[in-house]
PDB file as gemmi writes it, atoms N, CA and C in Angstrom:
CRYST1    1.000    1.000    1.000  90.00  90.00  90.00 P 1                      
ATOM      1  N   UNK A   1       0.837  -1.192   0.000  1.00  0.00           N  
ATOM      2  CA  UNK A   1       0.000   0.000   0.000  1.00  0.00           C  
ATOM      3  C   UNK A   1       0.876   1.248   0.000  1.00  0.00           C  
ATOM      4  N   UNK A   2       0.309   2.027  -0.894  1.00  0.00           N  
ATOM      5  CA  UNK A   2       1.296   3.329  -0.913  1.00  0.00           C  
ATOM      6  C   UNK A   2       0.740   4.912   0.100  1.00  0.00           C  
ATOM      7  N   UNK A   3       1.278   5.038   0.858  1.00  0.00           N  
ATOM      8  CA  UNK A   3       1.415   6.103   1.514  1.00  0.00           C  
ATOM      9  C   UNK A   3       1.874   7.367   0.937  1.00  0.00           C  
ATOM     10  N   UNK A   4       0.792   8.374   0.943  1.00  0.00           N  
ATOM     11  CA  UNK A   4       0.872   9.485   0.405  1.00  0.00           C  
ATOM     12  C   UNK A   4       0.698  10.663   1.613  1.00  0.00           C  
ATOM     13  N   UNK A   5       1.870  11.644   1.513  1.00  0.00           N  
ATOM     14  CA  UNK A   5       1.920  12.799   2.205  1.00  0.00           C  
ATOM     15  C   UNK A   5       2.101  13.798   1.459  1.00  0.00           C  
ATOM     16  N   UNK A   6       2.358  15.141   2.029  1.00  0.00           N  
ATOM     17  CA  UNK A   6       2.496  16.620   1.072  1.00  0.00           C  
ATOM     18  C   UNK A   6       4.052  17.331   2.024  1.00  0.00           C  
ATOM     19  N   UNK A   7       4.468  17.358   1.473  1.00  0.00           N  
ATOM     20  CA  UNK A   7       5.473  17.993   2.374  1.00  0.00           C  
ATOM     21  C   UNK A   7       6.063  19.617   1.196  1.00  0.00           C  
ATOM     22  N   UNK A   8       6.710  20.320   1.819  1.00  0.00           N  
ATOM     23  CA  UNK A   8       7.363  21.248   1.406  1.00  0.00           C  
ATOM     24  C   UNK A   8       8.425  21.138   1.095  1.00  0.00           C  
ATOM     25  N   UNK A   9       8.696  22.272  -0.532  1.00  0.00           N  
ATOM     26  CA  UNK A   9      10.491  22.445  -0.430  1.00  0.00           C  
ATOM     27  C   UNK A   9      10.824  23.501   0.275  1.00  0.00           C  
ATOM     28  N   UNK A  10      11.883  23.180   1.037  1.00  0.00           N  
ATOM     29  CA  UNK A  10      12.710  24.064   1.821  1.00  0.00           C  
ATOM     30  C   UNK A  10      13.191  25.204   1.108  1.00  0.00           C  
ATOM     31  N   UNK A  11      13.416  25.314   0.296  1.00  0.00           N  
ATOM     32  CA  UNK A  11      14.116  26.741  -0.756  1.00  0.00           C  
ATOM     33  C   UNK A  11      12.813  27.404  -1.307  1.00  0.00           C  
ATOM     34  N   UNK A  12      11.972  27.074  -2.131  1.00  0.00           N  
ATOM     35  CA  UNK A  12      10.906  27.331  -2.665  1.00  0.00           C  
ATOM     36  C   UNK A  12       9.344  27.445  -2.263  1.00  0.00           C  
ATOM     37  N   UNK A  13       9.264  26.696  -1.016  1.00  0.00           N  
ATOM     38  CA  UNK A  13       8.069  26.744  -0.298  1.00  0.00           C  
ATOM     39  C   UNK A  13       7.383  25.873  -0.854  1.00  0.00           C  
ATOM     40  N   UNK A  14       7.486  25.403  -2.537  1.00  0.00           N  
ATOM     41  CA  UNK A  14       6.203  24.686  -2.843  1.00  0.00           C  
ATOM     42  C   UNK A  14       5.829  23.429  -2.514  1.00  0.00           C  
ATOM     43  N   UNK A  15       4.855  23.028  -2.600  1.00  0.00           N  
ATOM     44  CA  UNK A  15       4.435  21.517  -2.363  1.00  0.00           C  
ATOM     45  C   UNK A  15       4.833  20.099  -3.077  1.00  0.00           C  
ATOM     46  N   UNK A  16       5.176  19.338  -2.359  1.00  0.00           N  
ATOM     47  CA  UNK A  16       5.884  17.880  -2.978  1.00  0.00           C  
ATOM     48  C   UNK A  16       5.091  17.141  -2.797  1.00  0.00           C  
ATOM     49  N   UNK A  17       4.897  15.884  -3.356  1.00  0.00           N  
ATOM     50  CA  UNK A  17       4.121  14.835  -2.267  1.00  0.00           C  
ATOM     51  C   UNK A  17       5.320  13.407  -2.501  1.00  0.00           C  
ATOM     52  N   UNK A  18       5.118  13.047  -1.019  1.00  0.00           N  
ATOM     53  CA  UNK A  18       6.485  12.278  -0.527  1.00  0.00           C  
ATOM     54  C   UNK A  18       5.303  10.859  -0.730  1.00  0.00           C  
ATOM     55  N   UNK A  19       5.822   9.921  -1.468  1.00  0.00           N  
ATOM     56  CA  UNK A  19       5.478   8.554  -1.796  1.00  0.00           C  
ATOM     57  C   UNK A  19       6.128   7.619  -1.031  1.00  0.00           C  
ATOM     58  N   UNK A  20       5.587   6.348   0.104  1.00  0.00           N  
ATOM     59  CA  UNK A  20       6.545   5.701   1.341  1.00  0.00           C  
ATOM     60  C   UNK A  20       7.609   6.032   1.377  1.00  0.00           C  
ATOM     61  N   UNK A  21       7.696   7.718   1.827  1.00  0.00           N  
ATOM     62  CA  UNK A  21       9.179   8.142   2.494  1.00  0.00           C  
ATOM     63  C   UNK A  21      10.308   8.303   1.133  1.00  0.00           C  
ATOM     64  N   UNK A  22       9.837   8.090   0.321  1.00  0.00           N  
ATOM     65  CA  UNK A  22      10.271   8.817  -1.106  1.00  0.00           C  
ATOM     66  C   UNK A  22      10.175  10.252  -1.826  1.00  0.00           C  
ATOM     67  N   UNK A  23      10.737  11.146  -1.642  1.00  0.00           N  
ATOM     68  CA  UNK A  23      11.141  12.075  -1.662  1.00  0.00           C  
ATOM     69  C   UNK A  23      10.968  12.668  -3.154  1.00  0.00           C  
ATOM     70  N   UNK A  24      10.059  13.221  -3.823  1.00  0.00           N  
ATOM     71  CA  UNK A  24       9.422  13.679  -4.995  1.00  0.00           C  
ATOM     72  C   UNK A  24       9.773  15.228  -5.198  1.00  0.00           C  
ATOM     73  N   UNK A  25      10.545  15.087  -6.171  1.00  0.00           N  
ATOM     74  CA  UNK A  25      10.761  16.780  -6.200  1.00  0.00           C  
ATOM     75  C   UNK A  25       9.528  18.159  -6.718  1.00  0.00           C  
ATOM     76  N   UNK A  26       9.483  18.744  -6.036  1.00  0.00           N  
ATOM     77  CA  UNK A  26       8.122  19.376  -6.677  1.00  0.00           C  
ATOM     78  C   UNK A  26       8.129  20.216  -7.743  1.00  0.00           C  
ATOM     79  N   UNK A  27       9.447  20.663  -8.678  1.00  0.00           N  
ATOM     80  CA  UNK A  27       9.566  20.386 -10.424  1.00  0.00           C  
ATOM     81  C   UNK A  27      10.472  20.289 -10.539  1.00  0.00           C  
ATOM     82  N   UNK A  28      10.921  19.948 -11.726  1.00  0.00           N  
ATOM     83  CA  UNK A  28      11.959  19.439 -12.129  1.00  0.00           C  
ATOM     84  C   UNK A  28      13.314  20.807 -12.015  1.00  0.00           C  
ATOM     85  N   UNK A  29      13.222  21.659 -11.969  1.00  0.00           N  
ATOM     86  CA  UNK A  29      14.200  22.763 -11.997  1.00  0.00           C  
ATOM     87  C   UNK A  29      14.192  22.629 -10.363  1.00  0.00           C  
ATOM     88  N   UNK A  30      13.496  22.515  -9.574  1.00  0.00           N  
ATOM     89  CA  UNK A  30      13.800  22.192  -8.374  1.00  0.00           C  
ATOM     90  C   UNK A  30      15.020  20.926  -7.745  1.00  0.00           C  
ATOM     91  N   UNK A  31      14.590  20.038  -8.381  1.00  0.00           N  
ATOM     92  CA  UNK A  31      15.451  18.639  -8.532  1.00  0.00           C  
ATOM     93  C   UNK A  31      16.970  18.917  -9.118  1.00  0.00           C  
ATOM     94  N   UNK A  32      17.226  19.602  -9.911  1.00  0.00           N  
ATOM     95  CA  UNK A  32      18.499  20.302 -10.253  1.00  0.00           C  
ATOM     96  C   UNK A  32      19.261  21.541  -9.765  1.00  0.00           C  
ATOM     97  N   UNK A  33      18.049  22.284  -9.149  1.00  0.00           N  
ATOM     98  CA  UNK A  33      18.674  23.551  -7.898  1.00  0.00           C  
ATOM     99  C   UNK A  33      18.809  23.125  -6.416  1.00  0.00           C  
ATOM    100  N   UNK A  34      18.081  22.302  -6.457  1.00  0.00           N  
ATOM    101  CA  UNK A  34      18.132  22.473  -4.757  1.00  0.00           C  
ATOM    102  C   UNK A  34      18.514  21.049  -4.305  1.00  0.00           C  
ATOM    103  N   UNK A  35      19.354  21.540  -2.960  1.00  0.00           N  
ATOM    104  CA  UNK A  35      19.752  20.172  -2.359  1.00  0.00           C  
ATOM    105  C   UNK A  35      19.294  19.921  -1.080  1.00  0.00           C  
ATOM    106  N   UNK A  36      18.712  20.763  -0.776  1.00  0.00           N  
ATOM    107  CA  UNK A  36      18.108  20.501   0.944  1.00  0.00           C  
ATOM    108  C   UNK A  36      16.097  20.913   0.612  1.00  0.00           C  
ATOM    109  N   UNK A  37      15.513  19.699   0.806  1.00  0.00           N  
ATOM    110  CA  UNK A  37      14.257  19.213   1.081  1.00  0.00           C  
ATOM    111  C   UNK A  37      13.732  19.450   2.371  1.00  0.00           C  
ATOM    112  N   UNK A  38      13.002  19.641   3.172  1.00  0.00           N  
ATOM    113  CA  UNK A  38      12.058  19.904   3.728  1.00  0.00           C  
ATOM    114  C   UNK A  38      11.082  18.689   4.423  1.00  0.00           C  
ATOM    115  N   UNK A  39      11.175  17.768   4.869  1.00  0.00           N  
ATOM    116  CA  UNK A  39      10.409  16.636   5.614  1.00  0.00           C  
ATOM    117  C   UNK A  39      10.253  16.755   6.658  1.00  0.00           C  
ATOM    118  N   UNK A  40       8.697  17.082   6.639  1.00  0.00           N  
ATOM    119  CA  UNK A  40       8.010  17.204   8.191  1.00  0.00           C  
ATOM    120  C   UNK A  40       6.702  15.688   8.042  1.00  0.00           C  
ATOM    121  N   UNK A  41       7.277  15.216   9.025  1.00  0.00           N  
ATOM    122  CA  UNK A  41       6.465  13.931   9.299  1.00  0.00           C  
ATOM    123  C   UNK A  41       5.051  13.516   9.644  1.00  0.00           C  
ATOM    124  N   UNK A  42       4.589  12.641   9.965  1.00  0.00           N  
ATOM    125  CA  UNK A  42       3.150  12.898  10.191  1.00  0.00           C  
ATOM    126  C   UNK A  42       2.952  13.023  11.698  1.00  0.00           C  
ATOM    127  N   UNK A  43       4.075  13.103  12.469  1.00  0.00           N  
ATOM    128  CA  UNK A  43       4.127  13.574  13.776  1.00  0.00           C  
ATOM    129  C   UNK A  43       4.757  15.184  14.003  1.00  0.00           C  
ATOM    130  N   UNK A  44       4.729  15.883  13.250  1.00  0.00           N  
ATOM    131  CA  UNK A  44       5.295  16.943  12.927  1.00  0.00           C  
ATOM    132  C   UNK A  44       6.821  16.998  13.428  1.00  0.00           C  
ATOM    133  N   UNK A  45       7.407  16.207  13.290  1.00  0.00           N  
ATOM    134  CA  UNK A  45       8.939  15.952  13.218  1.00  0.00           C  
ATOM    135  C   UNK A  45       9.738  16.372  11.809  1.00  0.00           C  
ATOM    136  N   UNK A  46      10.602  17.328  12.087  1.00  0.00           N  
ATOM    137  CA  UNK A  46      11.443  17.716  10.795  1.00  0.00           C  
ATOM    138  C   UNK A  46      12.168  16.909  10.930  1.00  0.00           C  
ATOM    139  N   UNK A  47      11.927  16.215   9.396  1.00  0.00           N  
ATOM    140  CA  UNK A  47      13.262  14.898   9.085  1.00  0.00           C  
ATOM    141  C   UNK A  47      13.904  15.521   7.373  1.00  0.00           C  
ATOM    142  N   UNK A  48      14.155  16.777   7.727  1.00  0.00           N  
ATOM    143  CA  UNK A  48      14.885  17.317   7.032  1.00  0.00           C  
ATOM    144  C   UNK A  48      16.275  16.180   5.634  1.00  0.00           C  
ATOM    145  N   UNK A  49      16.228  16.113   4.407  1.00  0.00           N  
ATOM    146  CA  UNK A  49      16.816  15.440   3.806  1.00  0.00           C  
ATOM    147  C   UNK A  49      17.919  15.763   3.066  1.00  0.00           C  
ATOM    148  N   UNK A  50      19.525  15.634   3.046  1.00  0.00           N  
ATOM    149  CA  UNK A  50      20.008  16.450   2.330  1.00  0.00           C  
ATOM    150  C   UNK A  50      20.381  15.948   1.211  1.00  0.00           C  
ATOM    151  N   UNK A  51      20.318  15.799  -0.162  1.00  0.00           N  
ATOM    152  CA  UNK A  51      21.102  15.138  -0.848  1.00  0.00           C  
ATOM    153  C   UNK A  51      22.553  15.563  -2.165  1.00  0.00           C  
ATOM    154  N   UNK A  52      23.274  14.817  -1.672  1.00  0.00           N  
ATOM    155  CA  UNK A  52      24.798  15.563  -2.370  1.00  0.00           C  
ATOM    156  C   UNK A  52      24.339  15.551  -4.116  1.00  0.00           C  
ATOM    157  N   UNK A  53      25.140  16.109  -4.845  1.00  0.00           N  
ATOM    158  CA  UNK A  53      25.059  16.159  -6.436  1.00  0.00           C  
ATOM    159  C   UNK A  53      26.007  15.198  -6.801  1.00  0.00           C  
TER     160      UNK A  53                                                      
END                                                                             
Protein backbone atom coordinates (compact mmCIF):
# COMPACT_ATOMS: atom_id res chain seq x y z
CA UNK A 1 0.00 0.00 0.00
CA UNK A 2 1.30 3.33 -0.91
CA UNK A 3 1.42 6.10 1.51
CA UNK A 4 0.87 9.48 0.40
CA UNK A 5 1.92 12.80 2.21
CA UNK A 6 2.50 16.62 1.07
CA UNK A 7 5.47 17.99 2.37
CA UNK A 8 7.36 21.25 1.41
CA UNK A 9 10.49 22.44 -0.43
CA UNK A 10 12.71 24.06 1.82
CA UNK A 11 14.12 26.74 -0.76
CA UNK A 12 10.91 27.33 -2.66
CA UNK A 13 8.07 26.74 -0.30
CA UNK A 14 6.20 24.69 -2.84
CA UNK A 15 4.43 21.52 -2.36
CA UNK A 16 5.88 17.88 -2.98
CA UNK A 17 4.12 14.83 -2.27
CA UNK A 18 6.48 12.28 -0.53
CA UNK A 19 5.48 8.55 -1.80
CA UNK A 20 6.54 5.70 1.34
CA UNK A 21 9.18 8.14 2.49
CA UNK A 22 10.27 8.82 -1.11
CA UNK A 23 11.14 12.08 -1.66
CA UNK A 24 9.42 13.68 -4.99
CA UNK A 25 10.76 16.78 -6.20
CA UNK A 26 8.12 19.38 -6.68
CA UNK A 27 9.57 20.39 -10.42
CA UNK A 28 11.96 19.44 -12.13
CA UNK A 29 14.20 22.76 -12.00
CA UNK A 30 13.80 22.19 -8.37
CA UNK A 31 15.45 18.64 -8.53
CA UNK A 32 18.50 20.30 -10.25
CA UNK A 33 18.67 23.55 -7.90
CA UNK A 34 18.13 22.47 -4.76
CA UNK A 35 19.75 20.17 -2.36
CA UNK A 36 18.11 20.50 0.94
CA UNK A 37 14.26 19.21 1.08
CA UNK A 38 12.06 19.90 3.73
CA UNK A 39 10.41 16.64 5.61
CA UNK A 40 8.01 17.20 8.19
CA UNK A 41 6.46 13.93 9.30
CA UNK A 42 3.15 12.90 10.19
CA UNK A 43 4.13 13.57 13.78
CA UNK A 44 5.30 16.94 12.93
CA UNK A 45 8.94 15.95 13.22
CA UNK A 46 11.44 17.72 10.79
CA UNK A 47 13.26 14.90 9.09
CA UNK A 48 14.89 17.32 7.03
CA UNK A 49 16.82 15.44 3.81
CA UNK A 50 20.01 16.45 2.33
CA UNK A 51 21.10 15.14 -0.85
CA UNK A 52 24.80 15.56 -2.37
CA UNK A 53 25.06 16.16 -6.44
Amino acid sequence: MRVEKISYCANCAVEFRVIDDNVLYCSEECEREHDLFRLIDERGEDRTLVYSK
